[in-house]
C-alpha positions in Angstrom: -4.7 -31.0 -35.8 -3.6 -30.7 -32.3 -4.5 -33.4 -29.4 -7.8 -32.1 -28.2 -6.2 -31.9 -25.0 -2.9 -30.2 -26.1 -4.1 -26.3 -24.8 -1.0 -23.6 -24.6 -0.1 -22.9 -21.3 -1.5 -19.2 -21.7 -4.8 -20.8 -22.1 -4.6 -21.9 -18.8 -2.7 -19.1 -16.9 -5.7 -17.9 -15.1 -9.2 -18.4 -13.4 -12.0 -17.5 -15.1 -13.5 -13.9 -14.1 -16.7 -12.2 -14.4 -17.3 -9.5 -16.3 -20.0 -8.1 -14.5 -20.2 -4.7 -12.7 -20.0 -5.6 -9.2 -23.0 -6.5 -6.9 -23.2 -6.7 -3.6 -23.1 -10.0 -2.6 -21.6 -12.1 0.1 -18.1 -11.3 -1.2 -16.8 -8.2 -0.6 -16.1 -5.8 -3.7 -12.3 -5.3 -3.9 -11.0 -2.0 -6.3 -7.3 -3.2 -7.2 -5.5 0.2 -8.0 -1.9 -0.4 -9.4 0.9 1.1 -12.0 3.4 3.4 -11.1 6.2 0.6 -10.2 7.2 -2.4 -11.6 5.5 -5.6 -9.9 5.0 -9.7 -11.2 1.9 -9.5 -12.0 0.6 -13.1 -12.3 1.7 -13.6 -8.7 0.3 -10.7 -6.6 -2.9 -10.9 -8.7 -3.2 -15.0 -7.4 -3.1 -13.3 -4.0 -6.6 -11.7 -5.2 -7.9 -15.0 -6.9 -6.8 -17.4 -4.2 -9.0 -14.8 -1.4 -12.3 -17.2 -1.7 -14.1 -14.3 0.2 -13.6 -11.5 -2.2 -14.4 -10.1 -5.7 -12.3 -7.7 -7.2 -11.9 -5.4 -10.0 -8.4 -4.4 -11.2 -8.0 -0.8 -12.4 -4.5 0.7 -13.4 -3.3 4.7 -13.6 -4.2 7.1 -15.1 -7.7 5.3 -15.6 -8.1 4.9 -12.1 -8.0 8.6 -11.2 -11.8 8.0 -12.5 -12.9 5.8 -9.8 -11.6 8.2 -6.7 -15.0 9.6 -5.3 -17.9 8.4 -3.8 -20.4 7.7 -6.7 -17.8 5.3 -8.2 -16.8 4.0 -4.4 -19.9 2.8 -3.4 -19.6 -0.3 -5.9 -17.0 -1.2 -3.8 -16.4 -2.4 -0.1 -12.7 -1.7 -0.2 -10.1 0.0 -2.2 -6.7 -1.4 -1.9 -3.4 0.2 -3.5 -0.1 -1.0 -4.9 0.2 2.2 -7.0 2.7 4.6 -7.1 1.5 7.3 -9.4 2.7 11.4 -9.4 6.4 10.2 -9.9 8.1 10.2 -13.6 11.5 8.2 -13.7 13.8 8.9 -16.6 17.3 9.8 -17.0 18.8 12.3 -13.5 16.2 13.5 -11.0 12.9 11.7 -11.2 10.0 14.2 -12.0 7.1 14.6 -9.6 3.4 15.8 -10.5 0.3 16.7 -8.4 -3.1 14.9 -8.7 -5.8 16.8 -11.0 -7.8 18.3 -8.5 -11.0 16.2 -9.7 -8.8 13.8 -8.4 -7.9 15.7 -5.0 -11.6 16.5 -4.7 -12.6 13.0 -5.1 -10.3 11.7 -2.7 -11.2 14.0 -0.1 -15.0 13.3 -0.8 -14.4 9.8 -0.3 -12.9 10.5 3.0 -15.7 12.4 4.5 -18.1 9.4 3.5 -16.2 7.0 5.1 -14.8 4.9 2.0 -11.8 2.4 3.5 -8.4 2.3 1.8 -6.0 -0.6 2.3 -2.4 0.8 0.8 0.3 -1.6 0.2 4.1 -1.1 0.0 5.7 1.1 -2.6 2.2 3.3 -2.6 3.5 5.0 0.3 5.7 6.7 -2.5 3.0 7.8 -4.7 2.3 11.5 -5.3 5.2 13.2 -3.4 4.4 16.6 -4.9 0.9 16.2 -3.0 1.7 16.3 0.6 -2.1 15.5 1.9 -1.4 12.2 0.2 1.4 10.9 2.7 -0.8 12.3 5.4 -3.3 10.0 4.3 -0.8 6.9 4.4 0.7 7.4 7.5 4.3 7.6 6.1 6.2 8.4 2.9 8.9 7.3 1.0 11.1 9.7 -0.4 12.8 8.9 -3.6 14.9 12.0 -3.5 15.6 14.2 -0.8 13.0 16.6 -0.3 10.2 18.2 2.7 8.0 16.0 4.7 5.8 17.1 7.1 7.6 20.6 6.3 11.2 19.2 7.4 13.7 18.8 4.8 14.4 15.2 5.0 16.7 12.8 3.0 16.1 10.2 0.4 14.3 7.3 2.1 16.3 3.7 1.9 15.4 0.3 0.2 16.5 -3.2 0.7 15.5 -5.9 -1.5 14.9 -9.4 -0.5 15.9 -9.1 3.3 14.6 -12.0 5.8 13.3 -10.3 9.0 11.0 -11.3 11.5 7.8 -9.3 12.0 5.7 -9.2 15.0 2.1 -8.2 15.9 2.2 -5.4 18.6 -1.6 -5.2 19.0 -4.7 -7.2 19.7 -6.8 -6.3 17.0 -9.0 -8.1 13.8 -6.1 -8.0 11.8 -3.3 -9.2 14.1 -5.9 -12.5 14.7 -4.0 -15.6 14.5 -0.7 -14.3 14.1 2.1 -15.2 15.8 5.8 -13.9 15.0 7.1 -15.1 11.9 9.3 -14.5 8.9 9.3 -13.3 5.5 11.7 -12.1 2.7 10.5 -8.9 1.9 11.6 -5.2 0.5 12.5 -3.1 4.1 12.3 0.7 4.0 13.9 3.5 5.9 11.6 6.0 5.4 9.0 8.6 6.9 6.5 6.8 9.7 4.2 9.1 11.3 3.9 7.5 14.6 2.2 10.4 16.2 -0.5 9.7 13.8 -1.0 5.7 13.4 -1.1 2.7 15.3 0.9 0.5 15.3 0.0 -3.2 14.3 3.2 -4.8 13.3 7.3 -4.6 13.8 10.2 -5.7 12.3 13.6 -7.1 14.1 15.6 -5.5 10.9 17.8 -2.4 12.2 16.5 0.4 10.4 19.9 2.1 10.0 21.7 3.4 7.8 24.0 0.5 7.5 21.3 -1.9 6.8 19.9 0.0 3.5 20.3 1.5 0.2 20.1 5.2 -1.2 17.3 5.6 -3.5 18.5 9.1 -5.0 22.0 7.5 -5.6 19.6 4.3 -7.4 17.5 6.6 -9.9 19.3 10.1 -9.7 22.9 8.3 -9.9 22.2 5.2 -11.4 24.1 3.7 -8.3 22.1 0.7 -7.4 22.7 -1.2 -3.8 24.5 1.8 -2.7 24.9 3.9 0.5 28.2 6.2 -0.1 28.1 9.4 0.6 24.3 9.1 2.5 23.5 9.7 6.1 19.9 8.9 7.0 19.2 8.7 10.1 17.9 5.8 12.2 13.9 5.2 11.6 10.8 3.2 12.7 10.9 -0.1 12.8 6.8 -0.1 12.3 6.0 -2.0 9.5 1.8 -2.3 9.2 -0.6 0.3 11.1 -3.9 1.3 11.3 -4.9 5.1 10.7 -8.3 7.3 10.0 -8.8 9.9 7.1 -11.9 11.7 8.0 -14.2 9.2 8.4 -12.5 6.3 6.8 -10.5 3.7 8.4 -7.4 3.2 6.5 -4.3 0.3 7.2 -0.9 0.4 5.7 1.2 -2.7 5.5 5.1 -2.5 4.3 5.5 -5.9 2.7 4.9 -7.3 -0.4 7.2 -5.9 -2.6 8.0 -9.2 -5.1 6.8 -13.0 -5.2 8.5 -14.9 -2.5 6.2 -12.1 -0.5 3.1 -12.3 -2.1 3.2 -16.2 -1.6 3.9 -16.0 2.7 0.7 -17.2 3.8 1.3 -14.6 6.5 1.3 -11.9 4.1 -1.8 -13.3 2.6 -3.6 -13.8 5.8 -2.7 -10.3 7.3 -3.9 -8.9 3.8 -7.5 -10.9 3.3 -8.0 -9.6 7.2 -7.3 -6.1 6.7 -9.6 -6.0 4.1 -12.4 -7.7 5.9 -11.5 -5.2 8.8 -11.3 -2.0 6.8 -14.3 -3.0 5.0 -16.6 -3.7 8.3 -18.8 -1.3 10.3 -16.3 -1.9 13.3 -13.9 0.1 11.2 -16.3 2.3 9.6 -17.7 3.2 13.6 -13.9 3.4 14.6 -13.0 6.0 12.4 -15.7 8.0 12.4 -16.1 8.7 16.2 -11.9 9.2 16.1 -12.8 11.3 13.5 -15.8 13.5 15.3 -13.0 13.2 18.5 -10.3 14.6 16.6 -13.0 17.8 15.1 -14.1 18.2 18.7 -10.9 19.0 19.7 -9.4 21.0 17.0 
């Protein structure tokens, strides 16, 4: 017989967790949305379980097309994303796939009621054959060269594990108690919107092509850390924004690609606020009067 205190370390790996359906509560009611790309699981999830002033509910792809529309919404005060589904990687070109148009339909529904969406990192890659999708985001990261916004455009560029300082550009509930700092994070060259987002947060890094990677030559070539024989031209340095999708506020933040990320307490403190943020009326108020603005003038 074991030591009565001799318990396997996977008996220990995590917090207990209810298995309750949400309620409301004095928590807010978090909808985790991931697969798509590979992440450490046990650390970004501690990033959930370490937020004393949430609850949340992890739900992976395809199972989580389910839960996009507002029926299934309303159990929760926030969705956030670190998925990256619509993209199949195998051997050459990676294959891309739409949404099922419940899914469309439910995404769009949850738009005109006003459901907030905090997307994270490599999301802002997810369904490249829908286009709405990086309108939604803000941005888009192209795996292979293809159109955005109607423009043919080139792969997008990665760089893994660069330090760089990041900066709040705007007063705002999210910014709060920020000052500059640094973090060693995943940088991308890729689509920004600007004309459609505002801006929260920069980055010192160059966002040249001399300071990234091609990602067609990394899954179309198999050419990882690699920049022969690509061209992209110079992009945004905005790393975290703000943005509206019919009536819901939504944020974008670039980092948190691995663990030395997911434990910054920068990164964690910039995430727990732009869910309280996105999840408040003030946001919910905010986007809809952009929203009835925007419908005014079109």
């Amino acid at each position: 017989m074991a030591d009565h205190d001799d318990v396997p370390d996977y008996h220990r790996a995590s917090a207990p967790a209810s298995t309750q359906l949400p309620q409301q509560a004095e928590k807010l009611n978090v909808l985790l949305v991931t697969r798509g790309h590979p992440f450490d699981r046990d650390s970004f999830f501690d990033v959930f379980e370490s937020n004393p002033d949430i609850q949340y509910s992890s739900v992976e792809h395809p199972a989580a097309q389910y839960m996009f529309n507002p029926e299934m919404a309303k159990k929760f005060d926030c969705y956030v994303q670190y998925d990256m589904p619509g993209i199949e990687f195998g051997s050459g070109a990676p294959k891309y796939f739409e949404p099922p148009e419940f899914y469309k339909e439910g995404v769009r529904a949850m738009g005109d009621v006003g459901c907030p969406l905090v997307i994270l990192h490599h999301c802002a890659a997810a369904w490249p054959a829908w286009p709405e999708w990086s309108e939604i985001v803000g941005g888009q990261f192209l795996y292979t060269p293809m159109q955005s916004r109607g423009v043919d455009c080139l792969d997008s560029g990665y760089n893994i594990d660069v330090k760089h300082a990041v900066s709040p550009v705007l007063e705002h509930p999210i910014t709060q108690g920020i000052e500059p700092f640094e973090i060693v994070d995943e940088v991308y060259l890729s689509q920004v919107f600007e004309d459609s987002v505002i801006p929260l947060f920069t980055s010192n890094w160059e966002f040249n092509r001399n300071n990234f990677y091609s990602a067609a030559n990394a899954v179309v070539r198999g050419q990882l850390n690699c920049n022969k024989g690509w061209h992209h031209p110079s992009g945004s340095n905005v790393v975290g924004w703000i943005k509206t999708y019919k009536n819901a506020p939504v944020v974008y933040l670039q980092f948190g690609d691995g663990p030395e990320a997911y434990q910054n307490p920068n990164f964690r403190r910039i995430l727990a606020q732009a869910i309280q943020w996105a999840a408040s009326d003030e946001a919910r108020s905010w986007a809809h009067e952009t929203y009835k603005k925007s419908t005014l003038k079109g």
